[in-house]
N, C-alpha and C positions, 0 to 999 in steps of 0.2 A: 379664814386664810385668804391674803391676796392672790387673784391669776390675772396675772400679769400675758397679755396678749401679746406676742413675737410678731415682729415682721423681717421680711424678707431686706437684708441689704447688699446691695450692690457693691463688690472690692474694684477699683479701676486702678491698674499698675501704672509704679509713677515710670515714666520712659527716661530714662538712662542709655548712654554708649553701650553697642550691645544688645541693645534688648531685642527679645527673638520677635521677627515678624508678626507672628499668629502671635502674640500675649494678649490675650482677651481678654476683658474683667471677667473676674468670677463671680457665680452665681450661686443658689443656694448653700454657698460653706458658714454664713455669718447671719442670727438673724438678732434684731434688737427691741425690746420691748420696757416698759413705762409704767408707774405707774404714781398718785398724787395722795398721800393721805395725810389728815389731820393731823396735829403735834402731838393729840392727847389722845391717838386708838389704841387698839387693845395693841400688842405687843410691841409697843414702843422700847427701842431697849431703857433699862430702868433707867441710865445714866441720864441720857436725851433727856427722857419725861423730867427728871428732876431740875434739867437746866430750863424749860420750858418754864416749869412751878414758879422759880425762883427770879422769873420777869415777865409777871403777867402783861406787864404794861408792852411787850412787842409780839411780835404776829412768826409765827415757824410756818414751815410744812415740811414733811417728812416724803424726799423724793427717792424714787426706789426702782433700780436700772437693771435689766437683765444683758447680758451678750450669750449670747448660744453660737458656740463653735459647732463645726461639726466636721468628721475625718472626710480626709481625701477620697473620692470616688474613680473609675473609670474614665470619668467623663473631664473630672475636674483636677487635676493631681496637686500635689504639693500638699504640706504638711506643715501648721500652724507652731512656729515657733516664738513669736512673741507679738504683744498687741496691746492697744494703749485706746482709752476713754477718754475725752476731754469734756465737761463742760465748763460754757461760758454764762456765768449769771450777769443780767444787765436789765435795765430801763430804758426807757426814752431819754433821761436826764444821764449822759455820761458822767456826770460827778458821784451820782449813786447808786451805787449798785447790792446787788442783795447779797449776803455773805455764807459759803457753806460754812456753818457754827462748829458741825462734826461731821467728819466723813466714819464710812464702815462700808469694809476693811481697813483700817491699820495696816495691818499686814494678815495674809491667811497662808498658814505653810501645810507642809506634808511632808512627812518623816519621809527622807530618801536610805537610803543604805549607803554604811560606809565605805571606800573603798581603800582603806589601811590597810590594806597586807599584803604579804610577802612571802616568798617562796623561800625554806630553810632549805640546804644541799649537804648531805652529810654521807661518807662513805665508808661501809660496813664490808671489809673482806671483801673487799673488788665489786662491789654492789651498791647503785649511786641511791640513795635514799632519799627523794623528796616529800619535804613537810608545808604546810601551809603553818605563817607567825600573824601573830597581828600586834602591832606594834601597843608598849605599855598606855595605858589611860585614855583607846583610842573607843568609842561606842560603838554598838552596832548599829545605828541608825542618827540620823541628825535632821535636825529641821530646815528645809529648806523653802523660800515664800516662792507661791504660783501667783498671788496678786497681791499689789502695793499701792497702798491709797497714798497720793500725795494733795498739798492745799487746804488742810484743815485751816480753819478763820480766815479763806479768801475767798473772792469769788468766782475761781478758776481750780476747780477741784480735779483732780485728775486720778484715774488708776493704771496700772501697769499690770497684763497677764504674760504668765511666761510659760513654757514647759519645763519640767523636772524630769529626771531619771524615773520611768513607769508611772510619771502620771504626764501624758501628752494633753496639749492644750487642746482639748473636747469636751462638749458640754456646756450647760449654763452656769453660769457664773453670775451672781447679783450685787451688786454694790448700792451702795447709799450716802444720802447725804442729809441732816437736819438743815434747812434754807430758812435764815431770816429775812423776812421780805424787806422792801421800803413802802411804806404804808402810804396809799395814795397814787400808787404809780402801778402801772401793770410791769411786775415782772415773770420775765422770760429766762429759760434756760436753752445755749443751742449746744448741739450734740455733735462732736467730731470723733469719728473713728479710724485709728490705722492700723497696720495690719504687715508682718513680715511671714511670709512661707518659705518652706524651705523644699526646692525640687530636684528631683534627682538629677536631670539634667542640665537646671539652670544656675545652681546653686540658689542663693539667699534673694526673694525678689519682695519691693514696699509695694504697698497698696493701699489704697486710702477709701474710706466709703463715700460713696455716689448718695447721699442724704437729703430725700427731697423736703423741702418747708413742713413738710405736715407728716407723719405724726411727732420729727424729729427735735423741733422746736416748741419745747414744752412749755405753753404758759402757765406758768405757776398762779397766778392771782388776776383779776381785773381790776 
């Protein structure tokens, strides 16, 4: 099994009309970690490995990203309501550039609960009666996406994390990408992270990560 090492990143709020004096970047709520493996390791999803097979003649690597939320503290307040992954695959030769083949996640949901229903009013002998309906053909639970991969076959893959009803955006979360290289060139992948929290007193505030060159700019090949 891969372990994937976290590091610490830095959110710096973008300033906006408004923004409160003391809005300091936050610190330990976000950490981001990395990691580079082969096309053909052991748990390649089956899919991957097959498109892999099926063109010996070019070169993959299988990159594999974690973001680890973590809840609001004391120290730090606000509450992670949505947040988005960027990478940029590239070369020294702008014309070429290495192409995410497949991202993963698609999409990753979690059953939230319905909220269909409705209060029945009925009166019995001077006696007001309420009932809970729920309206015909409605489920009790539906699937709703916490992240959304976008840029499959480009070289700007992206995901989107959000929060759902009971499941807030905490924890790690790993995404992936199968990367055909350009053979002969070193490529690079850089990392952009943003970030919205939600404060009780500020309302809804962006933040963007402070990502310094190393370990965030992943060389993929030499």
């Amino acid at each position: 099994m891969t372990e994937i090492r976290l590091h610490e990143v830095e959110l710096v709020p973008e300033r906006t009309l408004g923004s409160p004096a003391d809005d300091a970047p936050l610190r330990g709520r976000l950490t981001f970690g990395w990691d580079l493996l082969p096309a053909d390791h052991e748990g390649m999803p089956t899919d991957w490995l097959s498109y892999v097979r099926a063109v010996p003649d070019r070169e993959f690597r299988h990159l594999l990203m974690v973001c680890s939320f973590r809840p609001e503290t004391p120290a730090s307040k606000g509450t992670f309501r949505h947040a988005s992954l960027g990478v940029a695959l590239s070369t020294p030769n702008p014309d070429a550039r290495p192409i995410a083949r497949s991202i993963d996640p698609g999409e990753r949901t979690r059953p939230v609960a319905s909220s269909g229903t409705g209060l029945s009013f009925t009166v019995k002998t001077g006696v007001l009666d309420v009932g809970v309906t729920k309206p015909p053909g409605s489920d009790p639970a539906r699937e709703e996406w916490i992240v959304r991969g976008h840029g499959a076959s480009q070289p700007t893959p992206q995901w989107e994390f959000r929060r759902v009803k009971r499941f807030p955006l905490v924890g790690d979360h790993p995404v992936a990408a199968l990367v055909e290289l350009v053979p002969e060139q070193v490529n690079t992948a850089e990392v952009l992270v943003a970030a919205e929290l939600e404060h009780s007193s500020w309302g809804v505030r962006r933040y963007r990560a402070r990502l310094a060159l190393s370990p965030h700019a992943i060389v993929l090949t030499g």
